[in-house]
C-alpha positions as CSV (number, residue, x, y, z in Angstrom):
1,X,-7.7,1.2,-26.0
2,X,-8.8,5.0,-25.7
3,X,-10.5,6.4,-28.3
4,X,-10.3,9.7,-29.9
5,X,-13.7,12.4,-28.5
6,X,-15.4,13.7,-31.4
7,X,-16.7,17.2,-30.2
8,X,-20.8,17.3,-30.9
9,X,-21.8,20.7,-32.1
10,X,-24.7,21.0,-29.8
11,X,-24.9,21.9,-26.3
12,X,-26.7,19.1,-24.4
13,X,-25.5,18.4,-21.0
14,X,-22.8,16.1,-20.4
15,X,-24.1,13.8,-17.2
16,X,-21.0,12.5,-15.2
17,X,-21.1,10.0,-12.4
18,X,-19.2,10.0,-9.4
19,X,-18.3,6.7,-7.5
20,X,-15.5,4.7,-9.8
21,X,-15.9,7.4,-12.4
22,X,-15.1,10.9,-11.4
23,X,-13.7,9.6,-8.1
24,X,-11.7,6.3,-8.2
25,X,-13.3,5.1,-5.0
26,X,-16.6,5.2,-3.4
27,X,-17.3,7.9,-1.3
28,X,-19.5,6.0,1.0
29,X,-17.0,3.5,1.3
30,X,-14.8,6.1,1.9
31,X,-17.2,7.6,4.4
32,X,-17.5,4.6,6.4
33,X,-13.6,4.6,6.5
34,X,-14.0,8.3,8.3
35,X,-16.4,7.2,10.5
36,X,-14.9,4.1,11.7
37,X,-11.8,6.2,12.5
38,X,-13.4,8.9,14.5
39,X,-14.8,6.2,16.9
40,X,-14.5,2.3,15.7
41,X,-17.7,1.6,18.2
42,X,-20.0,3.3,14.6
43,X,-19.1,-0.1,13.9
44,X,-22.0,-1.4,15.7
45,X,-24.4,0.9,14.3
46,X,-23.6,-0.1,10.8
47,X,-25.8,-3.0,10.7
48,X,-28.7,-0.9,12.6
49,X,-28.8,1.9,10.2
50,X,-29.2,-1.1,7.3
51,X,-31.9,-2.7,8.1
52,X,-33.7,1.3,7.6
53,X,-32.9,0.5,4.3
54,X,-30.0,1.9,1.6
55,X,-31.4,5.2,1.4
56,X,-31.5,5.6,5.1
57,X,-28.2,3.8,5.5
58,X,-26.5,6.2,3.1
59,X,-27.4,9.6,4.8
60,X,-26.6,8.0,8.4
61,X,-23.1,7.3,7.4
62,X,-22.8,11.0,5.6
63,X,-24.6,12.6,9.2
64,X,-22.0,10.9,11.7
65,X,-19.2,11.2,9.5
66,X,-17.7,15.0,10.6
67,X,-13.7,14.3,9.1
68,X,-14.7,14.0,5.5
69,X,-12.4,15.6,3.1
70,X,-13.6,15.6,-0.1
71,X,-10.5,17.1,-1.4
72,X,-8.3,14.2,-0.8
73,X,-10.4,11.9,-2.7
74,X,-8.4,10.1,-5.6
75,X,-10.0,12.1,-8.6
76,X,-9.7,10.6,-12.3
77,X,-7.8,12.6,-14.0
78,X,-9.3,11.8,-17.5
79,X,-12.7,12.7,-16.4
80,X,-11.5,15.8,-15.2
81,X,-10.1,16.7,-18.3
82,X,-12.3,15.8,-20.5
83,X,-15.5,17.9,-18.1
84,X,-12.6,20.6,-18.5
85,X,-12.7,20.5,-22.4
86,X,-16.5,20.4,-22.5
87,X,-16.9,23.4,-20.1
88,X,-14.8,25.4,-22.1
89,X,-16.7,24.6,-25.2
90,X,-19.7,25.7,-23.6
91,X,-21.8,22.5,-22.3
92,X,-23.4,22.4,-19.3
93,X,-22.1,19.9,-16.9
94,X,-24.5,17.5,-14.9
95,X,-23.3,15.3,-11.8
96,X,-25.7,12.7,-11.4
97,X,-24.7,9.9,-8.9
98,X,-26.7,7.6,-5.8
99,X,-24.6,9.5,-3.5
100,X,-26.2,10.9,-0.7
101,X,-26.4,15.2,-1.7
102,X,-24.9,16.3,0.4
103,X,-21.3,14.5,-0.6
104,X,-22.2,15.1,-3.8
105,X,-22.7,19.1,-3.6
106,X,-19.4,19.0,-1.5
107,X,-17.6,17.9,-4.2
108,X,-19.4,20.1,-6.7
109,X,-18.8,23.0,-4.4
110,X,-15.1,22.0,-4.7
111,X,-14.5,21.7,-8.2
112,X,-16.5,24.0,-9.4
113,X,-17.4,22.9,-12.8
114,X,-21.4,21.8,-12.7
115,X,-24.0,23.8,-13.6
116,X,-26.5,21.4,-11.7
117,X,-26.2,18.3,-9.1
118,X,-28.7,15.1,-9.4
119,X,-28.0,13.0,-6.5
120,X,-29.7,10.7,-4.1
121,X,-32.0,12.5,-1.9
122,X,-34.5,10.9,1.1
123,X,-36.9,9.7,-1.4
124,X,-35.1,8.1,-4.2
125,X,-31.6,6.2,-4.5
126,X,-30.3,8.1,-8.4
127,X,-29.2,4.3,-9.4
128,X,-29.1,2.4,-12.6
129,X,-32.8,3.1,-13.7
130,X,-33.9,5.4,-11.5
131,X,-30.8,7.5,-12.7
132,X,-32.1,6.6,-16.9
133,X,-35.7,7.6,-15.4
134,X,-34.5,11.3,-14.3
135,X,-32.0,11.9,-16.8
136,X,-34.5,11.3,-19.6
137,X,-37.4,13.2,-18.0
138,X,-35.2,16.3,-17.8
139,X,-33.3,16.1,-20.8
140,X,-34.8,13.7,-23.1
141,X,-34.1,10.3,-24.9
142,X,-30.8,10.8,-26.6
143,X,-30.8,14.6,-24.7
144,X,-27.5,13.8,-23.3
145,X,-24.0,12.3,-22.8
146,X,-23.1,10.2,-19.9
147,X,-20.0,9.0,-18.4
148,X,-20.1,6.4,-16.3
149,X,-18.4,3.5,-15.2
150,X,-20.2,0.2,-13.9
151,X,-22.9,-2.6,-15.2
152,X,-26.0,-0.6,-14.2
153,X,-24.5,2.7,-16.1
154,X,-25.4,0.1,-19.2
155,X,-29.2,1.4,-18.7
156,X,-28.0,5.2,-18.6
157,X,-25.8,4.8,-22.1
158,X,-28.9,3.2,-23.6
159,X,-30.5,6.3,-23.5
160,X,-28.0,8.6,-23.7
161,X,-26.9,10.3,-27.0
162,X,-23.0,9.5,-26.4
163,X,-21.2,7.4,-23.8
164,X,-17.8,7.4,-22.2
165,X,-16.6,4.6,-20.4
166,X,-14.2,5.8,-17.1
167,X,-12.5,2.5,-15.3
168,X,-14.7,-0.3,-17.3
169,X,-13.4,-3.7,-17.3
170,X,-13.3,-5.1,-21.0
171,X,-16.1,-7.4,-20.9
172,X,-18.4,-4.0,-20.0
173,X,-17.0,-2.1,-22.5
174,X,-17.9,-4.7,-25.1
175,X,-21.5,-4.7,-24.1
176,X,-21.2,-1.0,-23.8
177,X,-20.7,-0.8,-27.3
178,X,-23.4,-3.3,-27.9
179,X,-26.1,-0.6,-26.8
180,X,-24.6,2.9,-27.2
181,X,-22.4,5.0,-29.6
182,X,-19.4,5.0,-27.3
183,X,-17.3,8.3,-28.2
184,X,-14.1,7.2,-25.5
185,X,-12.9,4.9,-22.9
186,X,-11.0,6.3,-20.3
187,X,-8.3,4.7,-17.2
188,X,-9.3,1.0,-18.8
189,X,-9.4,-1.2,-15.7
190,X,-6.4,-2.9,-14.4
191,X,-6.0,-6.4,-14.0
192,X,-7.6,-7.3,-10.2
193,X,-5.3,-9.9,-9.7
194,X,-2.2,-7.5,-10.2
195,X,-4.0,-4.8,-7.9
196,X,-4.2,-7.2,-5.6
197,X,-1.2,-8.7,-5.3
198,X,0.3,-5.3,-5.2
199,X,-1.7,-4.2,-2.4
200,X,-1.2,-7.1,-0.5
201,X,2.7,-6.2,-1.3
202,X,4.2,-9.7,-2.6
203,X,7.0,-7.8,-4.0
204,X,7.8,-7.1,0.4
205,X,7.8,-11.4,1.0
206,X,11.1,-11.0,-0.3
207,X,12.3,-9.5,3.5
208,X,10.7,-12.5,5.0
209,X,14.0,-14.3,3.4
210,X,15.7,-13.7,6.1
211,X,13.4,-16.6,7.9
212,X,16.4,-18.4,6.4
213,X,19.4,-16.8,8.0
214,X,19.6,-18.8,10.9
215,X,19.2,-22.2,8.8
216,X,22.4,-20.9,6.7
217,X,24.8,-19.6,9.9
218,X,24.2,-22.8,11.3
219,X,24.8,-24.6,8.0
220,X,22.0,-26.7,7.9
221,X,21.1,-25.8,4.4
222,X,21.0,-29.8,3.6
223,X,18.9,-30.8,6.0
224,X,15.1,-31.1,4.5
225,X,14.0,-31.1,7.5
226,X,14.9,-27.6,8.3
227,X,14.3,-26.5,4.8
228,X,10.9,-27.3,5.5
229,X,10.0,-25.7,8.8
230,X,11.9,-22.5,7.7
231,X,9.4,-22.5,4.3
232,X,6.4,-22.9,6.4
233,X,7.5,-20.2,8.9
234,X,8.1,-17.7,5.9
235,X,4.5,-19.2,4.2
236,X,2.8,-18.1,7.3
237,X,5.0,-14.7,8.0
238,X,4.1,-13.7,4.3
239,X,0.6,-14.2,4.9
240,X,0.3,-12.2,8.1
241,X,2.6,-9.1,7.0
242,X,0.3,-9.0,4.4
243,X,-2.4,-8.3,6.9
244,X,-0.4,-6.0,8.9
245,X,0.3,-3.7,5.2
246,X,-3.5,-3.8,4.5
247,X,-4.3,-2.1,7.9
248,X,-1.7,0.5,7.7
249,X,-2.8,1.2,4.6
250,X,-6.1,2.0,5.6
251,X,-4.8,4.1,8.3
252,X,-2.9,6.2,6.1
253,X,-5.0,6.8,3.4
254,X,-5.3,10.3,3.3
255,X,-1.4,10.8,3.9
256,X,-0.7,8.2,1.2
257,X,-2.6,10.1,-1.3
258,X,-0.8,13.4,-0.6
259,X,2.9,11.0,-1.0
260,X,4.3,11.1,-4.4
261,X,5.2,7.4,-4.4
262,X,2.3,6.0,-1.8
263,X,-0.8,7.7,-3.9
264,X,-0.6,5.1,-6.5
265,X,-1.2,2.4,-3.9
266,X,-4.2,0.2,-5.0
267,X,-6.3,1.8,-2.4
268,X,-5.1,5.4,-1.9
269,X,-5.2,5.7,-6.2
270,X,-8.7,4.2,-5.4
271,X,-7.7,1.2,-8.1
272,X,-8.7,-1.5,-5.7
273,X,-12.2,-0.8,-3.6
274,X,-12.1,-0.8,0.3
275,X,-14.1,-3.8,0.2
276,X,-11.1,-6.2,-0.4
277,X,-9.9,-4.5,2.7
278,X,-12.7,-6.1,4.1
279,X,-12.2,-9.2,3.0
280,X,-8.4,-9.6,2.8
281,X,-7.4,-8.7,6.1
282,X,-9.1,-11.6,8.2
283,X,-8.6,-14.1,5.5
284,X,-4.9,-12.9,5.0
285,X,-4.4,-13.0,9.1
286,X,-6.4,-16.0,9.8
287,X,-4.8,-18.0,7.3
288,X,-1.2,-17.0,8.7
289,X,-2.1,-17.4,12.4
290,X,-3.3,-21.3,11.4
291,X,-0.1,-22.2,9.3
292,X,1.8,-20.2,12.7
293,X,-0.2,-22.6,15.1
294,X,0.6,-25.6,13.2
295,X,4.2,-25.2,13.2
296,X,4.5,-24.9,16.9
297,X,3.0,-22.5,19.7
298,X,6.3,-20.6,19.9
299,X,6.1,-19.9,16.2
300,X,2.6,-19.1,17.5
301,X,3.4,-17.1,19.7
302,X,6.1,-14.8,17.7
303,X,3.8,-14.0,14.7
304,X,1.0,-12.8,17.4
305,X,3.5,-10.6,18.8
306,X,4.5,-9.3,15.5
307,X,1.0,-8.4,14.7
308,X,0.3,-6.7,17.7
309,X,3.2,-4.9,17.6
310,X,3.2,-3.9,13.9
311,X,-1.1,-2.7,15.0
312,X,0.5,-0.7,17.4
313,X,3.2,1.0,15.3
314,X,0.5,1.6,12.7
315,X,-2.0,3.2,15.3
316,X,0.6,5.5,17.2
317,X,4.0,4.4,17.5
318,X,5.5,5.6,14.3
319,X,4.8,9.0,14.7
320,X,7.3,9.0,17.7
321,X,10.8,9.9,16.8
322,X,13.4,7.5,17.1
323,X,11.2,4.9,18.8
324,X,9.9,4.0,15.0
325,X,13.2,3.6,13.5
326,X,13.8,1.1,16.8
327,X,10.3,-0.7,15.9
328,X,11.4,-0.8,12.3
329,X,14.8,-2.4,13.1
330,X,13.2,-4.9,15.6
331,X,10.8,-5.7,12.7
332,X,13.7,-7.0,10.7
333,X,15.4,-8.8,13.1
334,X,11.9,-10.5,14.5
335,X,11.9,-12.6,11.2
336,X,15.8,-13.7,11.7
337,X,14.4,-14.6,15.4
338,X,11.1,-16.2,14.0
339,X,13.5,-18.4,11.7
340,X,15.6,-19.9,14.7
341,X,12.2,-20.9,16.1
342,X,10.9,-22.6,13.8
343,X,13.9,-24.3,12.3
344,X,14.6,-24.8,16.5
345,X,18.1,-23.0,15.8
346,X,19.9,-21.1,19.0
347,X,21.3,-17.6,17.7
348,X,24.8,-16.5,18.7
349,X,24.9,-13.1,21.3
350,X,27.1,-12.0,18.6
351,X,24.8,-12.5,15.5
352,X,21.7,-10.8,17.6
353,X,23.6,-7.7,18.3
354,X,25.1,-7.6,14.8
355,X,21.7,-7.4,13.4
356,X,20.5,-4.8,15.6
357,X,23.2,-2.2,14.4
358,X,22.5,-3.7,10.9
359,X,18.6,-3.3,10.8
360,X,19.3,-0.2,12.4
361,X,21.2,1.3,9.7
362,X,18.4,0.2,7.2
363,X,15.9,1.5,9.5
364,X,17.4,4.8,9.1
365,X,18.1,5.0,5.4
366,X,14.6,4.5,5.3
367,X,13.6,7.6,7.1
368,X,16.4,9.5,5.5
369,X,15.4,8.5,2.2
370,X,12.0,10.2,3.3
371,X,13.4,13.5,4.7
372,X,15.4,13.4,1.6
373,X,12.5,13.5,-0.9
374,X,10.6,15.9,1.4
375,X,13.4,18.5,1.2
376,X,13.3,18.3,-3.1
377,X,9.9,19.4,-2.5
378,X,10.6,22.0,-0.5
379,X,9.0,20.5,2.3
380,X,10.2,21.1,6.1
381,X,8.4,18.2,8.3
382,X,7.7,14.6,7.7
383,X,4.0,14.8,9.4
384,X,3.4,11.1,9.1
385,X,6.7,10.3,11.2
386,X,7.7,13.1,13.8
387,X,10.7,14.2,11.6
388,X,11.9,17.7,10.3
389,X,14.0,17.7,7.4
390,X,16.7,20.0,9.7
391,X,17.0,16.1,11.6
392,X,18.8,14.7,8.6
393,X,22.3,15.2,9.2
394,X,21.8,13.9,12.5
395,X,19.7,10.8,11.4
396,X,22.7,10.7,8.4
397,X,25.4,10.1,11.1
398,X,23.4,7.9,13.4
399,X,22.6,5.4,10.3
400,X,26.2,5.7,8.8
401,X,27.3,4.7,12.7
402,X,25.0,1.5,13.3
403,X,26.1,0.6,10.3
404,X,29.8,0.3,10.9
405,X,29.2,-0.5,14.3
406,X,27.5,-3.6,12.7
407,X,30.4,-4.0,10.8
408,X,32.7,-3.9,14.0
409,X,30.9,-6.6,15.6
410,X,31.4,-8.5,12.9
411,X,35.1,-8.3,12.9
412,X,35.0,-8.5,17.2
413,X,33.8,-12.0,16.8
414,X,36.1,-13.1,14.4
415,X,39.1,-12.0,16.9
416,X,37.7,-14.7,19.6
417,X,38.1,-17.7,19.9
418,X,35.0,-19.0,18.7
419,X,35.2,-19.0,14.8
420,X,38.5,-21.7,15.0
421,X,36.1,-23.6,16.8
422,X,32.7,-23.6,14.7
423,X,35.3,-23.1,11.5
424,X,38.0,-24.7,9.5
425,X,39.6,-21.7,7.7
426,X,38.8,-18.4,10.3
427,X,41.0,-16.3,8.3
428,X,39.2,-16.4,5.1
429,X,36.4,-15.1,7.2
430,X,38.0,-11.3,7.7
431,X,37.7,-11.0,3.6
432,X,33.7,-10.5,4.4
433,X,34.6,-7.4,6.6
434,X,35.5,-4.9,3.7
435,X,32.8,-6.4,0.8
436,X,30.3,-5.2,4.0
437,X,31.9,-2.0,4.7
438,X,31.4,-1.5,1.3
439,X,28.0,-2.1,0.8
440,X,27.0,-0.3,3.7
441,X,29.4,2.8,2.5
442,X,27.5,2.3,-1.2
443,X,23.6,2.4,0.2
444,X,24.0,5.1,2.2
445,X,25.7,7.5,-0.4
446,X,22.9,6.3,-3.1
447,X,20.0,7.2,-0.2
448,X,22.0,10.7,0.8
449,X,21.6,11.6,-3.3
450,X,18.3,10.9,-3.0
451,X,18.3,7.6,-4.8
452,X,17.4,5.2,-2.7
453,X,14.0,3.8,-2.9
454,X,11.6,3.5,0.4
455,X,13.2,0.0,1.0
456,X,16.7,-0.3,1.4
457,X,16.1,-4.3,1.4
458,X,13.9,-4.5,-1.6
459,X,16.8,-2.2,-3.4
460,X,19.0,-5.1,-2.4
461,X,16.7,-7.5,-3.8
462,X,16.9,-5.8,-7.3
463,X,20.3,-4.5,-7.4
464,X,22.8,-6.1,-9.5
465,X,25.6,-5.1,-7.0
466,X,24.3,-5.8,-4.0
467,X,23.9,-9.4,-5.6
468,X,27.1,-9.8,-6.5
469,X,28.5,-8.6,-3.2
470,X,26.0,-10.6,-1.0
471,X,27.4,-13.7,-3.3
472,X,30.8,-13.5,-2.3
473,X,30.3,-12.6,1.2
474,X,27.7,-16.3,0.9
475,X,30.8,-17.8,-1.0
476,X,33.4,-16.6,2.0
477,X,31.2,-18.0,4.6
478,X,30.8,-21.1,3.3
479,X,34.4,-21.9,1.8
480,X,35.8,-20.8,5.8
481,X,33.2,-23.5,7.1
482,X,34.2,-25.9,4.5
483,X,37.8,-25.8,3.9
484,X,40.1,-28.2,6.4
C-alpha cells in the first residue's frame, strides 16, 4: 500500500540512500559485475582485497573498475520523483549511503539534485549506525527525513523526523512503523519467489516440450517407459537452460536496461540482486548436468554441448549476422535431438531437415520481430545482434522462405514411399500440409505488424489459434497412423 506524502512546512534536509533505494541494485555489486567483465582474472583478487577489510574492499573494486556507467543503473522512479517534488519545494537534498564516494558523487554529479553527498570514505563505512551517528550530529535528532530501504535503515528512521520506505518487504515496513512516523512507502517489494522464477524464465521450459517430439513421431506415447526418460531429459534440459538465461543475462545487462521489454528483467530492473546470480547459476547447472549424467552419457554429453555452445553464443556469437539466427535454429532442434537420445529414438533424414527450415523460420521472426520494434523507435541498428533495420526485408524473405521450404519437405516425404509403410491411411496425412502453411503464413504477418512477441514459440504456447491448429495437425497424425 502507498501512502499519500504530507508536505512538512519546514526545510530540513531530506537524507536519501542509494543501494536498493534510489538505485534498485547495488552499485558495488554492480561494480564487481564491471570489473569481472573487463578482465574475469579480478576474480582472484576479490578475496585478497577482503581480507583488508570492507572499507578497503569497497574502494578496490571502485579503483579497478574503469567501465562504470552510472547512467545505466536501474534508478527508482518513485524516489526520483518524490526528491523531484521536495527540490522544488525548496528542501535541501542529502545522499547519504556506505558507497564508496566516489560512486556516490558520480551519481550525484549525474542527476544533479543534492545539495551535499555523505558517503563512505577511507575511514568510516556510512552504514546502519554509523549512518544515524552522522546524520544526527549534522542535523539533529528528528532534524531530518530519510528514505531508505533495508533492516539497518530501521536505526536511521528512529531518529529521523519522517521516513519513507523505497522497496521494503512487508514484515520491514511493519517494524518501520513500529519506530518512526512513516509518511510513504514506495515500489513495495515483490514476491522473491516470483522474481525468481521469472529470472530463471520457467515460462521458457515450455520450448523444452519439444524433448517429446521424437516420443510422439515414433508413437510411443504409451510406453511408460519412454514417457519417463523423455521427462527426465526435459527435468534436466529445464534446469540447465536456466543456467544458460542467467549468464546471458548478466552479460547483457547494460543492453537489457536500454530494451523496452528486457529492462524489466529481475536483474536489469535491479528487482532481484546479483547475488542470486551467484548462487543460481552453479546450483541451476550442477543440478542439470547430474540428472543429464544419470540418464545416460550421451544425454551427458548433449546438454554439455548445449551449454558450451549457448556460453559461446552469449559471449560473441550472436553479435555475428546470420550465424546467430543458425545458432538459434540449432538451439531448437538440439532439444528434438536431445529427446531421441534419451528416449533412444532414431530421427528420420526427413524430420531433421524439416526442422532445420522450421526452426529457421522462427529463428528469424525472432530477429525480425526485433528490427521491427527498433524501427517504431526510430532506431537504425540492432547493436546487440549485428543487424540494421535496412536488413528487414531481406531477413523478411529469408524467414517466409525456410518456412515454406519446411513446409515442402513435409509434403516431399509424404510423396515417397515411406509413409504407406510406417502408416495405414497416408492420404489423410496431406490434410496437415495447408493447416501448416497456414500457421506459418499467420505468424509471420502478426511479427511483420509488429505483433509478435520476442518468442515466436512461447506466442504459440499462449495463442488460442495456434492451439487449435497444432490440435488438428496432432489429430491428422495420429488418425493416418491409426486408421486400417
Amino acid at each position: 500500500m502507498t501512502l499519500k506524502v504530507v508536505k512538512s512546512p519546514n526545510r530540513h534536509p531530506l537524507c536519501v540512500d542509494l543501494d536498493g533505494t534510489l538505485v534498485r541494485s547495488d552499485t558495488l555489486l554492480e561494480a564487481i559485475r564491471c570489473l569481472l567483465q573487463e578482465n574475469i582474472l579480478y576474480l582472484f583478487m576479490l578475496p585478497i582485497w577482503l581480507s583488508q577489510g570492507v572499507i578497503s574492499f569497497k574502494f578496490q573494486v571502485i579503483m579497478h573498475t574503469r567501465k562504470f556507467d552510472v547512467s545505466k543503473l536501474p534508478y527508482n522512479q518513485s524516489v526520483l520523483d518524490l526528491i523531484a517534488e521536495e527540490k522544488e519545494a525548496g528542501r535541501p537534498i542529502v545522499l547519504a549511503t556506505a558507497s564508496p564516494y566516489p560512486v556516490a558523487e558520480k551519481i550525484a554529479d549525474f542527476l544533479g539534485v543534492f545539495s551535499e553527498v555523505l558517503a563512505t570514505d577511507e575511514h568510516c563505512n556510512l552504514k546502519g549506525q554509523a549512518k544515524a551517528d552522522l546524520l544526527v550530529k549534522k542535523y539533529g535528532d528528528k532534524g531530518f527525513d530519510y528514505v531508505g530501504n533495508s533492516k539497518v535503515d530501521l536505526v536511521v528512521w528512529r531518529h529521523s523526523q519522517r521516513s519513507f520506505l523505497a522497496n521494503c518487504s512487508l514484515s520491514l515496513q511493519a517494524k518501520a512503523r513500529r519506530i518512526a512516523d512513516v509518511a510513504a512507502v514506495m515500489s513495495p517489494k515483490k514476491s522473491l519467489i516470483s522474481l525468481l522464477a521469472k529470472q530463471i524464465r520457467v515460462h521458457q521450459w515450455a520450448k523444452n516440450i519439444l524433448i517429446f517430439c521424437p516420443m510422439i513421431l515414433s508413437h510411443q506415447y504409451f510406453n511408460i517407459d519412454v514417457w519417463l526418460e523423455c521427462l527426465h531429459a526435459f527435468a534436466a534440459f529445464s534446469l540447465v537452460s536456466s543456467s544458460v538465461y542467467i549468464v546471458n543475462d548478466l552479460l547483457d545487462l547494460d543492453s537489457d536496461r536500454l530494451h523496452p521489454e528486457n529492462r524489466f528483467r529481475p536483474f536489469a530492473s535491479g528487482g532481484l540482486s546479483l547475488i542470486w546470480g551467484v548462487v543460481l547459476f552453479p546450483g541451476l547447472l550442477g543440478s542439470g548436468l547430474i540428472l543429464a549424467g544419470l540418464l545416460s552419457w550421451q544425454f551427458f554429453s548433449i546438454i554439455v554441448s548445449y551449454v558450451a555452445l549457448t556460453t559461446a553464443y552469449s559471449l560473441r556469437l550472436k553479435q555475428l549476422a546470420i550465424a546467430d539466427i543458425m545458432i538459434l535454429a540449432s538451439l531448437y532442434s538440439w532439444r528434438v535431438f536431445a529427446g531421441s537420445v534419451a528416449a533412444g529414438i532414431v530421427l528420420s533424414e526427413w524430420f531433421l531437415v524439416f526442422s532445420i527450415f522450421f526452426f529457421l523460420s522462427l529463428a528469424l521472426i525472432k530477429r525480425c520481430s526485433e528490427l521491427i520494434s527498433l524501427k517504431k523507435r526510430n532506431k537504425n541498428q540492432n547493436i546487440r545482434r549485428g543487424y540494421l533495420v535496412d536488413d528487414l526485408p531481406l531477413l523478411v524473405s529469408f524467414g517466409v522462405g525456410s518456412g515454406y521450404i519446411s513446409v515442402l519437405v513435409l509434403a516431399l516425404y509424404l510423396n515417397t514411399p515411406q509413409p504407406h509403410i510406417v502408416t495405414h491411411n497416408p492420404q489423410l496425412l496431406w490434410a496437415i500440409v495447408p493447416f501448416l502453411v497456414y500457421w506459418i503464413s499467420r505468424v509471420w504477418l502478426i511479427a511483420y505488424r509488429g505483433l509478435m512477441p520476442s518468442d515466436p514459440l512461447i506466442f504459440a504456447m499462449k495463442d488460442r489459434i495456434s492451439y487449435g491448429i497444432f490440435l488438428v495437425i496432432f489429430v491428422l497424425w495420429l488418425v493416418g497412423h491409426r486408421l486400417p
